[in-house]
Every structure is written in structure tokens, then in C-alpha cells.
N, C-alpha and C positions, 0 to 999 in steps of 0.2 A: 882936844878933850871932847867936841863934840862927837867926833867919829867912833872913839872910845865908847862912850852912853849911847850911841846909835848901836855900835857891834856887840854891846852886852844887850842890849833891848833885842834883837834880832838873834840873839841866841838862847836867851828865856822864850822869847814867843816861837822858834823852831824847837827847843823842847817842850813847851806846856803843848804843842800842834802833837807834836811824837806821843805823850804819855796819852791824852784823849783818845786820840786815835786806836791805840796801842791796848789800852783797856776799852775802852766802849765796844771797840770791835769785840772780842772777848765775852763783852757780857751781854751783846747781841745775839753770842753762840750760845751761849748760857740761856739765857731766856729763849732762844728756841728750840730747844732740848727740852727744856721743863713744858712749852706749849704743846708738844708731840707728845710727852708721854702725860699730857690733861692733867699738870700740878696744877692745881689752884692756890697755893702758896702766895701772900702776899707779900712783901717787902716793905720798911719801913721807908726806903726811899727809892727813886726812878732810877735807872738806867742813864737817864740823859739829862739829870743832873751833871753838867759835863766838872764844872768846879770841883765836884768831889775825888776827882782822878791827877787831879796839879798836887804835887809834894813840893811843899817848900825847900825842903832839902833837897831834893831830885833836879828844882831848879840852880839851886846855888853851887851844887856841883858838877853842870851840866858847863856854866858858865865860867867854872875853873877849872876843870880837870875834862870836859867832854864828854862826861859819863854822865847817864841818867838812867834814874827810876822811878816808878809812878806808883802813885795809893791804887792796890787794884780794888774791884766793886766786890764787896764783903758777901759772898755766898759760902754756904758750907754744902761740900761736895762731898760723897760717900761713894761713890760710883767713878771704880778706876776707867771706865772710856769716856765717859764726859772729862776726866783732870786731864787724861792724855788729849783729846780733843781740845782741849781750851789750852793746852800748853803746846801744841802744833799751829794751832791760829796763833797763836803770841808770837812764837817766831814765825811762822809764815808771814804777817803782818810787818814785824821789826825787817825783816828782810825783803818784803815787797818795796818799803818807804827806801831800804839802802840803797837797791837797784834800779830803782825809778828815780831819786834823785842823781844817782851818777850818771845813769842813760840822757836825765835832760841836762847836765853838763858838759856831755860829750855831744851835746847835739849844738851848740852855744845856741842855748834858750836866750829870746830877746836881745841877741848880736853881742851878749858879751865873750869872750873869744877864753876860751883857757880855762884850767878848775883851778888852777892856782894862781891865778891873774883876775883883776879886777876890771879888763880895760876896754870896758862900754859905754852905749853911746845913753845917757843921761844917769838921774842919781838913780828912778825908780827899777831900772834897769841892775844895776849894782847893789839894790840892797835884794831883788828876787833871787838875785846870784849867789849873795851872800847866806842868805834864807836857807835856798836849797843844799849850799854848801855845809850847813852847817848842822841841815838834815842827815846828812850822809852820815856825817862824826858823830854824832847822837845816839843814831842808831847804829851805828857798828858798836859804839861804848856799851848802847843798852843790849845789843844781843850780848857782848861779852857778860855785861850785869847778871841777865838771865840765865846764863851758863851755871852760875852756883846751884848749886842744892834746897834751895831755901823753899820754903813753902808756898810763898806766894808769888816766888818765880816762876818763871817758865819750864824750866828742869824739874822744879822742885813738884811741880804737875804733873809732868810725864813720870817721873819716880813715884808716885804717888798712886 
């Protein structure tokens, strides 16, 4: 039971790490797009309010199905190269986190041997393992997520 509440805890905290990342980056690009073209626009909230980007939903089905998706940072965009821009960084980003987590599993990060094998030397070793494993599925689920049309996906900005 305990390893259970450990592998659901270690698969919420590798998605809530994916969706932050995932949108902050995003609205990093965003906010320096508006800095270059001198908006003085203010926002009712920061950027790096990171809480505002965890979906509770996004986590509960991350943790059963491996699929997730995140509250992105609420800007309104009217200018087709900034959505395409911010919808190339979303995947660029979802795909930087897939590739870099498989890279450091094929490298056996901290001697644990195998990506489908658990068999290293102490627990903190096994749960980094598990962390990063669980980064990969995450974000392969969320690039597939992204793939819809939807507006505040990733597609749904590059259509946009």
C-alpha cells in the first residue's frame, strides 16, 4: 500500500513539474513579446504565480490514464505570430521534457539499470527513476493532448 501512495504521489508531482514548466515557459514567451513591442499592459496576476498552472483535473488524469493538461496563463492574443510562436514553444517544451527524460534513462541516471526496471542501489535512487519515468508518459500523453484543436492547446494556437 505504501509503494502505491508513493507512485501516485511521484506521478502528481511529475505532472504538476510538466504542466508549470509547460505553461510558464509559454508565458515567459508571451511576456517577452509584449516587452519588445513596449505594451505597458498590466495583468491582474504574475507570471510566476506557479499554482495558477496545476489543473486538478489535469492531475487526476495524469495519475490514471497518463494524460495531462494544464490551466494555461489567460492572455488574449490577436496576432497570428505570437499564437503560432506560443504554440511552437508548447510543443517544443512538451518534447524537449520527453527527450531529456528518455536520454537520462538510457544513460542509467544514478545506477539504476533499465526504463522498465526498477533495480537500483537505494530508495532515493528508485523514486528519481520513477519521477523521470513518469515524466516521459506525461508528456508524450500531453503532446498527444495538445494535438486537438482546442484553443487553448497547442494546435489550437498555431491554427489560430
Amino acid at each position: 500500500m505504501k509503494e502505491l501512495l508513493l507512485e501516485i504521489a511521484i506521478c502528481a508531482a511529475a505532472a504538476a513539474f510538466l504542466m508549470v514548466f509547460h505553461e510558464l515557459s509559454k508565458a515567459i514567451v508571451y511576456m517577452g513579446i509584449q516587452r519588445l513591442r513596449k505594451n505597458s499592459r498590466t495583468y491582474s496576476h504574475s507570471i510566476w504565480e506557479i499554482q495558477r498552472y496545476l489543473d486538478p483535473v489535469g492531475i487526476i488524469l495524469s495519475i490514471t490514464s497518463g494524460v495531462a493538461f494544464s490551466r494555461p496563463f489567460m492572455f488574449r492574443i490577436q496576432d497570428k505570430k505570437t499564437n503560432r510562436l506560443l504554440g511552437i514553444t508548447g510543443f517544443s517544451v512538451i518534447l524537449l521534457c520527453f527527450a531529456g527524460s528518455m536520454a537520462l534513462l538510457k544513460c542509467h541516471v544514478f545506477g539504476v539499470s533499465g526504463i522498465a526496471t526498477l533495480e537500483g542501489h537505494g530508495l532515493a535512487a528508485k523514486i528519481i527513476t520513477l519521477f523521470i519515468q513518469y515524466i516521459a508518459i506525461i508528456s508524450f500523453g500531453m503532446f498527444c493532448t495538445n494535438l486537438f484543436p482546442v484553443s487553448t492547446f497547442d494546435m489550437g494556437l498555431l491554427i489560430a
